[in-house]
N, C-alpha and C positions, 0 to 999 in steps of 0.2 A: 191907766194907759200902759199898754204892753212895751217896753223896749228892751234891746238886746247889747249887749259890749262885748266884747274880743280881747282878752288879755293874754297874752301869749296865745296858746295851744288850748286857752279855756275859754267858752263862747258861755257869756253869762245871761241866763234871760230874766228878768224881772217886773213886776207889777210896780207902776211909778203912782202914787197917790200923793196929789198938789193939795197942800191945806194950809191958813192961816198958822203958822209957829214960825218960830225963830232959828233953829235949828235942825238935822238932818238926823233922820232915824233910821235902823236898819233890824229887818225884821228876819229871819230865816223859819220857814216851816216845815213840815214831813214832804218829803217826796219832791226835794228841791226848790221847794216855792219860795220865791226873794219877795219881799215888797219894801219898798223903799219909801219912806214919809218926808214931802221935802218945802222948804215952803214957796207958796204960788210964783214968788218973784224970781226966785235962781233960774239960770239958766238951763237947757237941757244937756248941753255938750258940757258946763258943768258938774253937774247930776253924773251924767256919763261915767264923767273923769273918778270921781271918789269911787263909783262900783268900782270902775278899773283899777285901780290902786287897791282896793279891799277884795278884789277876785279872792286870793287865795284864801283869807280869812271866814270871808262869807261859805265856800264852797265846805272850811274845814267846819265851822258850825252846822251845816245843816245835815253834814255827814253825824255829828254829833246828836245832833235833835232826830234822825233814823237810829243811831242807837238806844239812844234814851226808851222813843218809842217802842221798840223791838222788844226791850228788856221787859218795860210797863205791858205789852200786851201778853207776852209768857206770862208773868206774872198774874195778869188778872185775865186768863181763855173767858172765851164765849164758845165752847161744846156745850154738844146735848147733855146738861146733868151739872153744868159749871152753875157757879150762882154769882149772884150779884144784886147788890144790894135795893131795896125800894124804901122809903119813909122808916129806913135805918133801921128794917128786918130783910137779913140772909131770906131772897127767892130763887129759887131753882130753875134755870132755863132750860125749858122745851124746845126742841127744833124741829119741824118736817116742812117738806116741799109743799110749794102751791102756787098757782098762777100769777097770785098778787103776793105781795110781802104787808104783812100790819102782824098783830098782835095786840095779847090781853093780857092783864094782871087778876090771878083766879090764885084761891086757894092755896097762895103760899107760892105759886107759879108766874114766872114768866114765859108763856107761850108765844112763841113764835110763829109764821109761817110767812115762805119767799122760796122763788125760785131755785135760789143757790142756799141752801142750809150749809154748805159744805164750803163757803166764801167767807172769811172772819171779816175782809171788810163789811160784805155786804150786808151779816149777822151784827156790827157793829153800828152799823146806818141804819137798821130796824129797830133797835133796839132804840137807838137815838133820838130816834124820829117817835116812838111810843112814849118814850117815857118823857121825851119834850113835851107832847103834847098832855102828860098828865100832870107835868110841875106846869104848865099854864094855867090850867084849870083849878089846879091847888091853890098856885100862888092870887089868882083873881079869887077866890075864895075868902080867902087869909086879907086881901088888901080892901074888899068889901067890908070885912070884919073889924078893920084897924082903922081904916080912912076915916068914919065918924066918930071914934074914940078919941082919935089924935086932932079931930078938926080940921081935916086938908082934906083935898079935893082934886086926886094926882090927875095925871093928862095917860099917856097912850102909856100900854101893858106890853113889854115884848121876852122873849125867853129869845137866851142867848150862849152861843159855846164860847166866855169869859175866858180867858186863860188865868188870869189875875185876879181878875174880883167876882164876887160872889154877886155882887147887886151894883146898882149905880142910878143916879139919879139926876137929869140935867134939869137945868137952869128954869125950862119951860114946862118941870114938871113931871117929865116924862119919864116911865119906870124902868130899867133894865136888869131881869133875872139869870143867873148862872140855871139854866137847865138841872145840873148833874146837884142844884139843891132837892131835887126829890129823893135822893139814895139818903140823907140825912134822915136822923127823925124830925119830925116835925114842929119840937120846939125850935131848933136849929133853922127851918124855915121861917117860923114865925119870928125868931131874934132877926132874922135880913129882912124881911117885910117892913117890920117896926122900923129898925133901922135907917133904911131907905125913906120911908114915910115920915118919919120924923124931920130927915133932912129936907122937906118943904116948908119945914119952919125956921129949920138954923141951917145953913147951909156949909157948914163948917163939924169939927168934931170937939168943938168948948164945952165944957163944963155943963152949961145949959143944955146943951145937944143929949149928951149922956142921961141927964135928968130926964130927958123928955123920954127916952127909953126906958132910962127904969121903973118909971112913971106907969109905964104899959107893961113890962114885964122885968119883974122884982129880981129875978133869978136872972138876968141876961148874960152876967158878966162867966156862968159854968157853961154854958151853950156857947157861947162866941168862944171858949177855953176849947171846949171841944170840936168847933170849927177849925181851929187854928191847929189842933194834936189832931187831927183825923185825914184832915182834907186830903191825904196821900189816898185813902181808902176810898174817896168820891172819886172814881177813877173808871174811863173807859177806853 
């Protein structure tokens, strides 16, 4: 639900999401986007009130979360000749114009093609959109491979731009992947598969939980080391 508030001289607009919690959440994203997490039963002229009061704080984060971005994308270009990483080998990105935008992964290459070669967002959204749809395919690969080992039988497979977690896994099953695990290498995926998969058995991080991981792979605890020392590097 769209609403809007008026705090002085600052007209604040925001995404209202009503969900079962106790408490009130505030989210700020790139390019001004507020979402607000609030639960079902408050009121809206409520709701209102706290943006109001948090106007100035909200607007100074998200001005912050545009610098952040700004720096991260200097940082890590998408030009013709930039690379970036796939199953955690340095590839070289291709760019030329073309009717459609998609792309392939050849030879050490990431090639491009779209419209606007010369748009970073738009080179960022191809890019995204390719390599999402290759950590799906990886990742259903990997959980085909693990799911009979570990004895579960997860529910629905989705790739996802996580800010926080790499994987997740609900109640009923169901699998949720960080996309930007395909720039890792591939034990590094296969540590979050297990992972996730495991927790259909324990749904907690106990002692037992862990066993069940290293159960499936011995080495997990230098791959999840290097999830945790890298993750600035899985960056787009």
């Amino acid at each position: 639900m769209k609403r809007t508030v008026v705090a002085g001289s600052a007209r604040i607009e925001y995404t209202l999401i009503q969900t079962v919690r106790n408490s009130v959440l505030f989210q700020t994203l790139p390019e001004g986007v507020i979402r607000v997490y609030a639960p079902k039963w408050m009121r809206l002229r409520d709701i209102d009130q706290m943006v109001r009061e948090r106007a100035g704080q909200l607007l100074e984060m998200g001005r912050s979360v545009d610098r952040r971005l700004d720096e991260d994308r200097r940082n890590h270009p998408v030009t013709d000749g930039s690379t970036t990483l796939i199953e955690g080998v340095p590839h070289i990105i291709r760019l030329k114009k073309g009717l459609q935008s998609g792309g392939i992964v050849e030879a050490g290459e990431l090639r491009l093609s779209l419209p606007e070669p010369e748009s970073d967002p738009a080179v960022r959204g191809v890019i995204r959109a390719v390599l999402s749809a290759r950590a799906l395919e990886r990742i259903r690969e990997r959980v085909d491979h693990y799911a009979p080992l570990i004895g579960v039988r997860p529910g629905r497979i989705a790739i996802r731009e996580q800010k926080t977690r790499w994987g997740s896994c609900s109640s009923k099953g169901n699998l949720n992947f960080n996309w930007k695990l395909i720039m890792a290498p591939k034990e590094v995926l296969d540590y979050v598969v297990i992972h996730e998969l495991c927790h259909l058995h324990e749904f907690n991080h106990s002692p037992r939980f862990w066993a069940l991981v290293q159960h499936q792979m011995p080495d997990y605890i230098a791959w999840k080391k290097w999830l945790d020392n890298h993750k600035e590097d899985l960056y787009l």
